[in-house]
N, C-alpha and C positions, 0 to 999 in steps of 0.2 A: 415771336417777332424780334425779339432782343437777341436771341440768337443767329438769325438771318442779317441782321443789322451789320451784328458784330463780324461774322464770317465776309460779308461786301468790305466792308474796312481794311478787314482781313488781306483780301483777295487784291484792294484797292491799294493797299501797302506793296503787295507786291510786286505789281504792274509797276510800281515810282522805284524800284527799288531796280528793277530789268534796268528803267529807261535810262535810270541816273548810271547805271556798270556800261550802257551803250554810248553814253556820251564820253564818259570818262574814257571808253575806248578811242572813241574817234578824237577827242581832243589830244591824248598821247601823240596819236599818227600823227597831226596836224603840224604841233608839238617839233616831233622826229623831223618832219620834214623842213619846216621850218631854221630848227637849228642845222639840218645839213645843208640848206640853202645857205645860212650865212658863213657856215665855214668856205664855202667856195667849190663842194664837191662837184658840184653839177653848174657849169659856164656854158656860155652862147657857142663853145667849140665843139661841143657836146666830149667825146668819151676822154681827148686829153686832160681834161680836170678831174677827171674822175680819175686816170691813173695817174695824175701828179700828186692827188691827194693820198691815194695806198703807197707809192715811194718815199713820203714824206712821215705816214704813220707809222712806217713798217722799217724804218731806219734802224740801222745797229747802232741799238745805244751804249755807250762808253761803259768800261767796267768802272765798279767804286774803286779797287784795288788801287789802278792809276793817281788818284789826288789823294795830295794828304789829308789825312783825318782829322788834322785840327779844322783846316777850312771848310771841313763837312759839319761841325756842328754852328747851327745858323741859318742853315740853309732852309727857306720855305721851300713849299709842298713843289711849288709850280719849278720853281729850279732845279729840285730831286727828280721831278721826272722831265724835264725840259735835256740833264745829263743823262741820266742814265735808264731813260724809256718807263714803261709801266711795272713796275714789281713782279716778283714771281709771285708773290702771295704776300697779304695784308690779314695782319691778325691782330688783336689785341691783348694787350700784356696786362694782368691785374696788377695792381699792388697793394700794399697792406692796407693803409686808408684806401677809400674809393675815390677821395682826389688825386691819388694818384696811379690811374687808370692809364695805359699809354694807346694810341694807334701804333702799329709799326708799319714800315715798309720793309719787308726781307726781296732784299737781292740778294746775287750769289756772292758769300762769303762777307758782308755787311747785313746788316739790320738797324734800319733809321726807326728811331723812335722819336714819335711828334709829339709837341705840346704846344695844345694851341693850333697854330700854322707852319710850326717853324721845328728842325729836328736840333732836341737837346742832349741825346745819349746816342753812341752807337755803339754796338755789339758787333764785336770782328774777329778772326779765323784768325791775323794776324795784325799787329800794329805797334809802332815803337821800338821796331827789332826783336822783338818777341810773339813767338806762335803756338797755338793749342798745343799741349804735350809737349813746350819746352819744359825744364827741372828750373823750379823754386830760384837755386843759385844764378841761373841766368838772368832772371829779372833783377835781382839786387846785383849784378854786374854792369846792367842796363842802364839800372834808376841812378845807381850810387849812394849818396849820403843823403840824399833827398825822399831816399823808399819810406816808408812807414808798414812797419808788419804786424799783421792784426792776426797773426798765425792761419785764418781761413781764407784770408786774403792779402795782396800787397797793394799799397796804395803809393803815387806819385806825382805831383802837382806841377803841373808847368808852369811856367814864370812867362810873362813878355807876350801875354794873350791880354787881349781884348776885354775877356771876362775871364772870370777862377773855373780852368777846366784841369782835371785829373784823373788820371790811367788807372785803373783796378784790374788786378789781376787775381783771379780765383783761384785756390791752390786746391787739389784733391790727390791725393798720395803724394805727393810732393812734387806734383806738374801741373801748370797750368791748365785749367780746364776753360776758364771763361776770360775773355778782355774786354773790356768796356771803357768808353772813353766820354766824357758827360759832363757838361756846365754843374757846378757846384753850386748855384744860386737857383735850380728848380726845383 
């Protein structure tokens, strides 16, 4: 008897278990629809809103290359993609402690890195006058008496910012491998 009991229970769990995954479906839709009503996809014109809303999503967005990199660090999420559209690809960058865990956003030839809401490092192909595979001696022509050489790396601190930001540039055989440009106070 205790067996029958328990197999009805059983069987009684799974039946809540259907109906709770069928709501959860339909509330999604609801959901979905909902939120595309408020963005204004579908108006009393009927199809013009629907293709002023895919001309609008579907915009060429600006390259990062165009603005300078000091004014990109700062910048929250909703500005990052407001200029330069949706990322190619969002990954996450470990670091040694786990507080310091990053999101990124890689577009082409930038990499925003977020803390928080807001991007405090980026990673660039070029910046400063200096690009991937230039020679060691380039960068201290650049920096000048301001460089700091850690021999795996070159460091350079701007002046006349907002906050303490400085250029790192990674040396590997004696060229630049990596640039990174990053508030000092994260």
């Amino acid at each position: 008897m205790t067996t029958c009991i328990s197999m009805f229970w059983a069987g009684a769990g799974l039946i809540g278990l259907r109906v709770k995954s069928l709501w959860r479906g339909l509330l999604r839709g609801v959901l979905l629809f909902f939120c595309i009503v408020a963005t204004g996809a579908f108006g009393a014109e009927g199809g013009d809103a629907v293709a002023g809303f895919k001309e609008e999503a579907f915009k060429e967005p600006r390259s990062a290359a165009e603005f300078d990199a000091v004014r990109l660090i700062g910048m929250d999420v909703s500005e990052l993609i407001e200029n330069f559209g949706p990322p190619l690809a969002v990954y996450a960058s470990r670091g040694i402690e786990p507080w310091q865990d990053d999101v990124v956003f890689q577009y082409s030839g930038v990499d925003f890195y977020i803390y928080k809401d807001r991007v405090w490092q980026l990673s660039l192909d070029a910046g400063h006058g200096i690009s991937k595979g230039d020679p060691r001696a380039a960068v201290f022509l650049v920096l000048g008496e301001t460089a700091q050489d850690n021999e795996k790396y070159i460091l350079g601190r701007l002046r006349d910012t907002s906050w303490p930001i400085e250029w790192r540039f990674n040396i590997e055989n004696g060229r630049v491998s990596a640039i990174y440009l990053y508030r000092m106070d994260y």
